[in-house]
Backbone as CSV, one residue per row, in Angstrom:
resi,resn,N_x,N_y,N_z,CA_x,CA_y,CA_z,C_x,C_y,C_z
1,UNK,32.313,3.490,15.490,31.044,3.572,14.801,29.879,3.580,15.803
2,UNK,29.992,2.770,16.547,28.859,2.572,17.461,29.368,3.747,18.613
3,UNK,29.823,4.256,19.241,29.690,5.462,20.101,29.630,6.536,19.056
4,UNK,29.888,6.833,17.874,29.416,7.617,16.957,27.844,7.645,17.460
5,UNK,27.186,6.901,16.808,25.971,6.748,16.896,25.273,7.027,18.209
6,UNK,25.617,6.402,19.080,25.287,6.702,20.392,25.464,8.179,20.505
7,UNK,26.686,8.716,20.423,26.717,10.063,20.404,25.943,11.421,19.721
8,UNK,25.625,10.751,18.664,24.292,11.249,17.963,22.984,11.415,18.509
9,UNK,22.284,9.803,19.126,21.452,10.196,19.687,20.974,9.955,21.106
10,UNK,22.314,10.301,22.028,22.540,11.271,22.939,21.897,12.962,22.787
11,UNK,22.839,13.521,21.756,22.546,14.416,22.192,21.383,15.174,20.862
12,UNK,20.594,13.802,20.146,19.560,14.545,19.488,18.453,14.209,20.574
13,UNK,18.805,13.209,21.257,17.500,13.048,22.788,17.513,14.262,23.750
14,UNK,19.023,14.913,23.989,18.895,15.914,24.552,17.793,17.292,24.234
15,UNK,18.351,16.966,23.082,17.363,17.813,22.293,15.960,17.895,22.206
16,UNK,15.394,17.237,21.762,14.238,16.720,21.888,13.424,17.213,23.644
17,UNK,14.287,16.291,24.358,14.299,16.298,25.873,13.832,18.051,26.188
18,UNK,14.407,19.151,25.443,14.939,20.288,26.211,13.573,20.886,25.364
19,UNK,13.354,20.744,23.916,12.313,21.086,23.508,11.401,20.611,24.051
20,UNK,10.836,19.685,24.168,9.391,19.028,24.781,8.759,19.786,26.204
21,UNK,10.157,19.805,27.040,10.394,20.065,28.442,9.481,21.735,27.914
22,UNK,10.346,22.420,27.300,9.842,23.719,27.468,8.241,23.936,26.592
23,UNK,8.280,23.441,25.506,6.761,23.353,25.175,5.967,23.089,26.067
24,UNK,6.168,22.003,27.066,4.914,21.423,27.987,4.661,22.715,28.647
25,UNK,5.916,23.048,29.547,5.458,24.107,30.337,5.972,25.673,30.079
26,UNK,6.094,25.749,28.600,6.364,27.326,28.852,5.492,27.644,26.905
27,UNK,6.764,28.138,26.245,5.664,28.986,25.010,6.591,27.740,24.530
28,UNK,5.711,26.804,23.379,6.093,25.783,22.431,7.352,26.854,21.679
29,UNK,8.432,25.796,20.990,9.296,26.732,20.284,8.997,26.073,18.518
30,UNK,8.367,24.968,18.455,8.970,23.912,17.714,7.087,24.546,17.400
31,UNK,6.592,24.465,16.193,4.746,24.978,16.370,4.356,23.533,15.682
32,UNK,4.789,23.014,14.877,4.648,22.106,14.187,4.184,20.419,14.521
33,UNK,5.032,20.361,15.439,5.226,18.928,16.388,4.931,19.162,17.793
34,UNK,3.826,18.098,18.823,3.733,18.064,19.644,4.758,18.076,20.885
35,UNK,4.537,19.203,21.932,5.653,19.201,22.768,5.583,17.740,23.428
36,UNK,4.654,17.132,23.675,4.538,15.726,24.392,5.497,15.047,23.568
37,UNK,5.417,14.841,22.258,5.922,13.770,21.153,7.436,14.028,21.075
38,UNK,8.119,15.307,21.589,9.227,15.512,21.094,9.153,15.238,22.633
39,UNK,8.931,15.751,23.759,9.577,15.091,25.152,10.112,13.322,24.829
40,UNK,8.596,12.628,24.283,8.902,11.179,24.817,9.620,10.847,23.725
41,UNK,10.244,10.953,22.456,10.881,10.594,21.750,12.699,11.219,21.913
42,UNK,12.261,12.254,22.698,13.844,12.697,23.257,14.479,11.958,24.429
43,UNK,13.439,11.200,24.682,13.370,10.297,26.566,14.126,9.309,25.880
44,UNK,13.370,8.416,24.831,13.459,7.564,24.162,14.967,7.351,23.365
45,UNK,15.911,8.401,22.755,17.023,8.469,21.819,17.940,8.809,23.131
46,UNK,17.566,9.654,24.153,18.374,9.770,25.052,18.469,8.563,26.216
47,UNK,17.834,7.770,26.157,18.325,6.644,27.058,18.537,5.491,25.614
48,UNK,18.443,5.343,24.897,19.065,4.585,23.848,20.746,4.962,23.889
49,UNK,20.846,6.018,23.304,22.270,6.923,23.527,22.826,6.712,24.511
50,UNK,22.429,6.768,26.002,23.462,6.640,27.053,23.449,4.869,26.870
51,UNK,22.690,4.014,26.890,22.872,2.663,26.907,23.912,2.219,25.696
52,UNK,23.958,2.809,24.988,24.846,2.232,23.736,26.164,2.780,24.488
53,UNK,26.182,3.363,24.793,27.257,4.082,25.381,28.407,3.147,26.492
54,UNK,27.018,3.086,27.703,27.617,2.401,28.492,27.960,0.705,28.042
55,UNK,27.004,0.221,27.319,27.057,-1.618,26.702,27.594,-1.389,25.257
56,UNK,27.782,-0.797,24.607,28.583,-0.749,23.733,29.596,-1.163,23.478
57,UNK,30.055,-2.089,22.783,31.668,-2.518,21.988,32.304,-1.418,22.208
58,UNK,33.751,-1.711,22.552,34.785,-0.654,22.776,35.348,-0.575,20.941
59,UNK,35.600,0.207,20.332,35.920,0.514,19.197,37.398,0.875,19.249
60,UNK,37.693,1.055,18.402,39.241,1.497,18.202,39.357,2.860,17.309
C-alpha cells in the first residue's frame, strides 16, 4: 500500500517536475496552471515519493 502510493507520487512529481521545467523555459504546455506552481508542487510529490520509498514499511 504504501510503495503503491509512493509510486504514484513519484511519478505524478515527475510529472509535474517535467511540465513546470518546460513551461519556465520553453512554450507552457499546461495554459491553465502556472509553470512555477506545477515545477514546485512536482519538487514537492517527487521528493515525498522517493522518501516514502526509501523510509517506508517493507510491505508484503
Amino acid at each position: 500500500m504504501i510503495r503503491t502510493l509512493a509510486l504514484i507520487l513519484t511519478l505524478v512529481g515527475m510529472a509535474g517536475l517535467i511540465l513546470g521545467v518546460l513551461g519556465i523555459f520553453g512554450t507552457p504546455i499546461v495554459n491553465s496552471l502556472s509553470p512555477w506552481a506545477l515545477a514546485i508542487l512536482g519538487l514537492i510529490f517527487f521528493i515525498a515519493g522517493t522518501s516514502m520509498f526509501k523510509y517506508g514499511k517493507k510491505s508484503a
